[in-house]
C-alpha positions as CSV (number, residue, x, y, z in Angstrom):
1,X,15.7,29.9,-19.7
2,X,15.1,27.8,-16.5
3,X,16.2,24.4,-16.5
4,X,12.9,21.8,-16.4
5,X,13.6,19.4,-13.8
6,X,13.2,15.5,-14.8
7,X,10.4,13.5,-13.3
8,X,13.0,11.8,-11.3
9,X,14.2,15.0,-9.6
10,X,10.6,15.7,-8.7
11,X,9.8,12.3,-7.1
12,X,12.8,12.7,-5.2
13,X,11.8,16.2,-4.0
14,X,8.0,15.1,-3.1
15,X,9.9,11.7,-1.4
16,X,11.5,14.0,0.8
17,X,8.9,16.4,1.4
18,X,7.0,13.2,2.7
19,X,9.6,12.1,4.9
20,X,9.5,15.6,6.5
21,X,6.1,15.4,7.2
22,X,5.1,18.6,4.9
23,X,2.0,15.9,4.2
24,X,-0.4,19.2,2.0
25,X,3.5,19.7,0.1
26,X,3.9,16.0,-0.6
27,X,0.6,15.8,-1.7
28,X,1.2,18.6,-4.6
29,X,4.8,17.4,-5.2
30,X,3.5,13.7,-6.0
31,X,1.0,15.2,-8.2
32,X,3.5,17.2,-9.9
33,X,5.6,13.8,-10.4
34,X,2.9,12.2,-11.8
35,X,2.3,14.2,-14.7
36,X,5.9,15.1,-15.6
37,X,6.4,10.8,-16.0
38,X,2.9,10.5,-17.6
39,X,4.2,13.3,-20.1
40,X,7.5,11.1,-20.4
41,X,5.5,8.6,-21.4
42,X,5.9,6.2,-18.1
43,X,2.5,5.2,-17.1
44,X,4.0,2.6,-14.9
45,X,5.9,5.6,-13.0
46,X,2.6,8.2,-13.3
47,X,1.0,5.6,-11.7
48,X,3.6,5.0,-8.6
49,X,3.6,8.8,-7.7
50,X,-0.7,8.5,-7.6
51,X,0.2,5.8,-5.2
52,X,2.6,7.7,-3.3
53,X,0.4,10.5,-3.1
54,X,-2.6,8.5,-2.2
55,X,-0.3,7.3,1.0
56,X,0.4,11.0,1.4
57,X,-3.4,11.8,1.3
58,X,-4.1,9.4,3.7
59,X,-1.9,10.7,6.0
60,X,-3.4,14.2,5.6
61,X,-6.7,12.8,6.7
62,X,-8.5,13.3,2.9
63,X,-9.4,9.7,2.2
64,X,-11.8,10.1,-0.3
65,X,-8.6,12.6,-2.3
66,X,-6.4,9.2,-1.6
67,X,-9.0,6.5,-2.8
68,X,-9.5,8.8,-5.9
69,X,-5.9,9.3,-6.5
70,X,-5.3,5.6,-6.2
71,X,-8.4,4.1,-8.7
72,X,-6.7,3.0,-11.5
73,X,-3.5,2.6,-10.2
74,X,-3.6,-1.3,-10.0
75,X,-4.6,-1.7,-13.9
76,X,-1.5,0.2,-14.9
77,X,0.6,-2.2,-12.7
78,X,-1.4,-5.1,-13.7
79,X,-1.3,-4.9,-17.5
80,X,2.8,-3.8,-17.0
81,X,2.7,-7.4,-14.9
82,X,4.5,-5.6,-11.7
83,X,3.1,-8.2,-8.9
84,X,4.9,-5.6,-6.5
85,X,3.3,-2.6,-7.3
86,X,0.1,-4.2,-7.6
87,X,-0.4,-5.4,-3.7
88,X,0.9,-2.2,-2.8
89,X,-1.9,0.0,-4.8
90,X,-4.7,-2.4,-3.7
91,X,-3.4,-1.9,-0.1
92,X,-3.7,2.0,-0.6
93,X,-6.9,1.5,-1.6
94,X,-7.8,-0.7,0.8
95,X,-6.4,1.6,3.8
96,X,-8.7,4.4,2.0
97,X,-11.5,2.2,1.7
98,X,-11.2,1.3,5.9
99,X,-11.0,4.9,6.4
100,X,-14.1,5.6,5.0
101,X,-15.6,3.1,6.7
102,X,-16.4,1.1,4.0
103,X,-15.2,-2.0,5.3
104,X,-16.3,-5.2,2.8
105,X,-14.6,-3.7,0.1
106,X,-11.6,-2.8,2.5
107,X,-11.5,-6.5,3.1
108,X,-11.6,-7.6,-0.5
109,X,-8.8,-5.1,-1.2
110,X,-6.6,-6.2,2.0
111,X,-6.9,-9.9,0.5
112,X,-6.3,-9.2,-3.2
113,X,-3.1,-6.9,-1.8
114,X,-1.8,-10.4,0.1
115,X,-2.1,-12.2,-3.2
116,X,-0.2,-10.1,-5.6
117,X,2.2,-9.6,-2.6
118,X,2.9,-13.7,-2.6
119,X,3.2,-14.0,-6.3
120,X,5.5,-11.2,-6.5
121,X,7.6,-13.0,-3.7
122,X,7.5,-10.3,-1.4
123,X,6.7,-11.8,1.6
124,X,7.6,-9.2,4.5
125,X,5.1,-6.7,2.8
126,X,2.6,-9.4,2.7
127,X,3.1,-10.0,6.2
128,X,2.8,-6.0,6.9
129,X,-0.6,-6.6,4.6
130,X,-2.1,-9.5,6.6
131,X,-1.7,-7.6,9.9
132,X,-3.5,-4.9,8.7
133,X,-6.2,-7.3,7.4
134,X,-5.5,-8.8,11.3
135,X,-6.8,-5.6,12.9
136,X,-9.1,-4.5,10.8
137,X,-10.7,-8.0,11.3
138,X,-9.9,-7.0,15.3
139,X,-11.4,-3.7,15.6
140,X,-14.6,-5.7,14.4
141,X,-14.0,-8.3,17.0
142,X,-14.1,-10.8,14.6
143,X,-11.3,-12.8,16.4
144,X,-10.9,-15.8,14.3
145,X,-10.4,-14.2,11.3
146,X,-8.1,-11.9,12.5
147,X,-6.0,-14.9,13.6
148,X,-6.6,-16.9,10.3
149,X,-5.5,-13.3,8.6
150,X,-2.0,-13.4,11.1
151,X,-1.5,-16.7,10.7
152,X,-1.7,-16.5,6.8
153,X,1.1,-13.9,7.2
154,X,3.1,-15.4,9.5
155,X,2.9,-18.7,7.6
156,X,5.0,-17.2,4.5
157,X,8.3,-15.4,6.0
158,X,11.0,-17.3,5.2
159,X,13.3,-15.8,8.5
160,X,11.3,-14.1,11.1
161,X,12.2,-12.1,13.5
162,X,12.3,-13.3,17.2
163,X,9.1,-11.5,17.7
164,X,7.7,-13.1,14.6
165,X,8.5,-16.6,15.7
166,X,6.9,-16.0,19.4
167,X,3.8,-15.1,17.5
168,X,4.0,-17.9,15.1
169,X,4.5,-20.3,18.7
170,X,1.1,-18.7,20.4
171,X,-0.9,-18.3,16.8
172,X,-0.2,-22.1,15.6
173,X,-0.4,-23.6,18.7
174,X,-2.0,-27.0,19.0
175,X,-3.7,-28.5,22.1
């Protein structure tokens, strides 16, 4: 009789599969994760390895497969009250939505990332969320809100970095 692996064992497998690159591996592996937690009864965890394989989805260039992997995902982590997990779903589904070039609702999922990111306190991730809002806003050449969007970002982080602070000096400077 083989031995079943736990659903930990299988994250860590599709983790690493991801960080080789095997992107169409990762995708199954994440998959596979998913349902061995769901069947441990961690919805919570199920819903993480959607996440993870939405981000592995998107980087295989399927993303309708990621948005669709990723729906859902945010109500899990919202009703378990994991602020974390939450802006980093809605960002998934936000970088799906760009990708598909639907682009008010990428906005509206960019923003509602930043939010749960602040009240979970995780302020370098909202950063990383509001320049991505930044150049989405960019690539539309809508220049001021791309700077309201870095700005917001910027405003938050408790110890930048030295390139953090030279952006903070030309984005808040006052004439």
């Amino acid at each position: 009789m083989a031995n079943k692996s736990s659903p930990q064992e299988i994250a860590d497998q599709a983790k690493l599969v991801y960080q080789n690159g095997d992107y169409p591996a990762a995708i199954q592996a994440f998959e596979k994760a998913s349902s061995a937690y769901l069947e441990a009864g961690d919805k919570v965890m199920s819903a993480e390895m959607k996440n993870n394989q939405s981000v592995a989805l998107i980087r295989n260039k399927q993303a309708q497969a990621a948005l669709e992997a990723v729906q859902g995902t945010d109500k899990v982590f919202t009703e378990a009250g994991d602020d974390r997990r939450l802006g980093m779903a809605l960002a998934n589904q936000a970088s799906a939505l760009e990708a598909l070039k639907r682009f008010k609702e990428a906005i509206d999922f960019y923003t509602r990332a930043g939010e749960a990111l602040e009240k979970a306190g995780e302020m370098d991730l909202r950063l990383e969320v509001m320049q991505l809002l930044s150049t989405h806003y960019l690539r539309r050449l809508k220049i001021f809100d791309a700077i309201i969007a870095l700005q917001s970002g910027l405003a938050a982080v408790k110890n930048p970095s030295p390139k953090q602070r030279f952006m903070k000096k030309i984005l808040f400077f006052r004439l």
